[in-house]
C-alpha positions as MATLAB code, in Angstrom:
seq = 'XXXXXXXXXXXXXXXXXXXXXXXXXXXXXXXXXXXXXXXXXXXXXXXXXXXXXXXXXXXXXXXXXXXXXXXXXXXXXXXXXXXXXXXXXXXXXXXXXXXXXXXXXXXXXXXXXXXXXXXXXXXXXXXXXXXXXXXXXXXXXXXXXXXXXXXXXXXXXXXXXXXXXXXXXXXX';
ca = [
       0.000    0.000    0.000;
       3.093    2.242    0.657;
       4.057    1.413   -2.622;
       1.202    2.520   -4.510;
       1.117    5.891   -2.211;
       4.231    6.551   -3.368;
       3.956    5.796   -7.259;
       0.820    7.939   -7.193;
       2.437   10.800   -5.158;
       5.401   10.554   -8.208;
       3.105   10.605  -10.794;
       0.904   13.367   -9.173;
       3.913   16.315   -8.388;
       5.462   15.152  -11.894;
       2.516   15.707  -13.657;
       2.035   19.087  -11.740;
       5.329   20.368  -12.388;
       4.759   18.983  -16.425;
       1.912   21.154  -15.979;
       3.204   24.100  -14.531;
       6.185   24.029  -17.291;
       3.727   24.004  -20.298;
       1.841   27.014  -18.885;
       5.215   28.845  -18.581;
       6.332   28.077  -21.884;
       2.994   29.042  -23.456;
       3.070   32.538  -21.633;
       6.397   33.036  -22.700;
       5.142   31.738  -26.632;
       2.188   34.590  -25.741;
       4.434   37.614  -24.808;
       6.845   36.617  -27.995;
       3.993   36.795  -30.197;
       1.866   39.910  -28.758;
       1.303   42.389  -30.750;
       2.401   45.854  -29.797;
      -0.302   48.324  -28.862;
       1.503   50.799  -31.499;
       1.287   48.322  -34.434;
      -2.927   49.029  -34.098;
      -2.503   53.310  -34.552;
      -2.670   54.819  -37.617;
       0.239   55.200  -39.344;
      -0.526   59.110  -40.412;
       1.097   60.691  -43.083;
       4.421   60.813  -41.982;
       4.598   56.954  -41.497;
       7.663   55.256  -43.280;
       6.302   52.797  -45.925;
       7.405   51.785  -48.920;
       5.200   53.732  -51.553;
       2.233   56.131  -50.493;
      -1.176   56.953  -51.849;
       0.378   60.080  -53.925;
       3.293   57.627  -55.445;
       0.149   54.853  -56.973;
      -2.008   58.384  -57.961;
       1.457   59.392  -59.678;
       2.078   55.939  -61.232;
      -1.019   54.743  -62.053;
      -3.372   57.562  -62.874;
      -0.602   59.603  -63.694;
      -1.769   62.706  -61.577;
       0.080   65.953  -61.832;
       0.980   68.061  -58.974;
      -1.870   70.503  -59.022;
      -3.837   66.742  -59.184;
      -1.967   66.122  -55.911;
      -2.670   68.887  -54.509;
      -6.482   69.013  -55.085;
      -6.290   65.398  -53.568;
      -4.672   66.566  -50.245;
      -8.159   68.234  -49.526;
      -9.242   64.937  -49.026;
      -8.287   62.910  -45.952;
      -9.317   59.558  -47.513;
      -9.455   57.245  -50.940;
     -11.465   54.925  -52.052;
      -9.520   51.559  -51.631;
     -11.163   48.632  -54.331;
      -9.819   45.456  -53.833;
     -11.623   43.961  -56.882;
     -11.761   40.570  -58.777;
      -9.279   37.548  -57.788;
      -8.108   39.683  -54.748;
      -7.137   37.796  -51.762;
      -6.753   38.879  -47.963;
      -3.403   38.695  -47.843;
      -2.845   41.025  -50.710;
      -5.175   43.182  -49.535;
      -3.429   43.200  -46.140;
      -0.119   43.834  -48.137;
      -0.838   46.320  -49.994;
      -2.525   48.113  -47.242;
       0.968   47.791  -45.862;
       2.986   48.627  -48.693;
       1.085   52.147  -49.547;
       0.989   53.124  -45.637;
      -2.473   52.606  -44.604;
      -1.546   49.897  -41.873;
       1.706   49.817  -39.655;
       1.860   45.963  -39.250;
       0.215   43.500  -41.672;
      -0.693   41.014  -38.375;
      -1.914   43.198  -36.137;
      -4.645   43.950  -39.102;
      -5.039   40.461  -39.218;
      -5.537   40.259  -35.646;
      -8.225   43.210  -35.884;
      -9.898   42.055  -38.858;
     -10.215   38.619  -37.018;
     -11.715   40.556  -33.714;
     -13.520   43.072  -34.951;
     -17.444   42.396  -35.555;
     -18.629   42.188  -38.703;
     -22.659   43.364  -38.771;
     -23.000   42.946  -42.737;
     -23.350   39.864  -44.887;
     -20.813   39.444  -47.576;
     -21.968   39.177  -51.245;
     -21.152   36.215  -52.917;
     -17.879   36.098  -53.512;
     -16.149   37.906  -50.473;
     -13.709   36.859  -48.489;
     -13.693   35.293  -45.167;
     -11.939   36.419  -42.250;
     -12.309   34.680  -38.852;
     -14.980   32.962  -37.921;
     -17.845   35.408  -39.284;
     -15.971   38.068  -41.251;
     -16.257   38.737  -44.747;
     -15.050   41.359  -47.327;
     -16.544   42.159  -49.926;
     -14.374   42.358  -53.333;
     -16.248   43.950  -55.672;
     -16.407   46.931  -53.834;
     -14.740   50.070  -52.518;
     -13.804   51.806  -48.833;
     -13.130   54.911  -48.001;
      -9.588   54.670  -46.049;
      -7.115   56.698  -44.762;
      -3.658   56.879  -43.282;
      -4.985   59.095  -39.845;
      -7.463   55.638  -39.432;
      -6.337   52.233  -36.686;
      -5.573   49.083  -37.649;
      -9.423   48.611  -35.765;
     -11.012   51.323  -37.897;
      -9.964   50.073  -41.165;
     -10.552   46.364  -39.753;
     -14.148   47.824  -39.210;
     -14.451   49.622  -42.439;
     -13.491   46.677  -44.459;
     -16.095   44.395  -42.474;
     -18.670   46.486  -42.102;
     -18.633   49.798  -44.796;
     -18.331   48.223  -48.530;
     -20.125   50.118  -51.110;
     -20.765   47.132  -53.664;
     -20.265   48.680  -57.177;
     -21.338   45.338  -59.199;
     -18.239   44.018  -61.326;
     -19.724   45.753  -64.501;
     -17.824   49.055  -62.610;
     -14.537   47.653  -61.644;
     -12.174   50.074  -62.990;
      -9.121   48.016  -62.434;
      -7.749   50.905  -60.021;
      -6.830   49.613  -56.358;
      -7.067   53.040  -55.368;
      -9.316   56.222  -56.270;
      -9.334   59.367  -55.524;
];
């Protein structure tokens, strides 16, 4: 009987401190992988990215600088992801033009932020219940969080039909 107290008394402080060992490896696996609070601001206009909005107005629609100019008036652009788009070009581009700081702490918002619209066939899912719609456009800006354009996306499409995709990622 001795015995079997003390095989069951191993067992039951090795399995504790197996236990306590996985939960301090998983917060340390938590703090590694949290996302600064920063990442989630908006990036503004002075953020460091690798192109901004005036560089694809430039480029693409070949604006001049009294174009540029005029522009400035307005805080935001339409974003359109349109056809074939996927989330993780959206989220890169986002990126790459200055709208987000950090492509996973969009993720992360786009995957926690509520989404109180149904997608139209064809969007794409984030999360559990998230979807963006595609064929559509959203008015962003670089002065908006990683949470506000998370919400816009989910929640503030303006569905233009894909008989009105321009083929422009972004619009004035």
């Amino acid at each position: 009987m001795v015995k079997v107290n003390k095989i069951v008394s191993t067992w039951f402080i090795g399995g504790f401190l197996i236990l306590i060992v996985l939960v301090g490896v998983l917060f340390i696996y938590k703090e590694k992988t949290k996302i600064p609070d920063q990442d989630f601001m908006a990036p503004g206009k002075n953020w460091q990215s690798a192109k901004k909005i005036d560089d694809y107005f430039v480029e693409k629609l070949h604006f001049t600088q009294s174009d540029l100019e005029r522009q400035k008036q307005n805080e935001t652009v339409n974003f359109r992801p349109g056809k074939g788009s996927t989330l993780e070009a959206i989220v890169s581009n986002l990126k790459y033009y200055g709208f987000i700081r950090s492509e996973k702490a969009l993720m992360y918002a786009l995957e926690n932020t509520k989404d109180t619209t149904q997608g139209k066939l064809g969007s794409l899912s984030v999360g559990k219940n998230g979807s963006i719609d595609i064929v559509a456009s959203y008015r962003i800006s670089e002065n908006m969080t990683a949470w506000e354009i998370a919400d816009t996306l989910l929640n503030k499409s303006h569905y233009f039909g894909p008989s009105d995709e321009y083929g422009y990622m972004f619009m004035p």
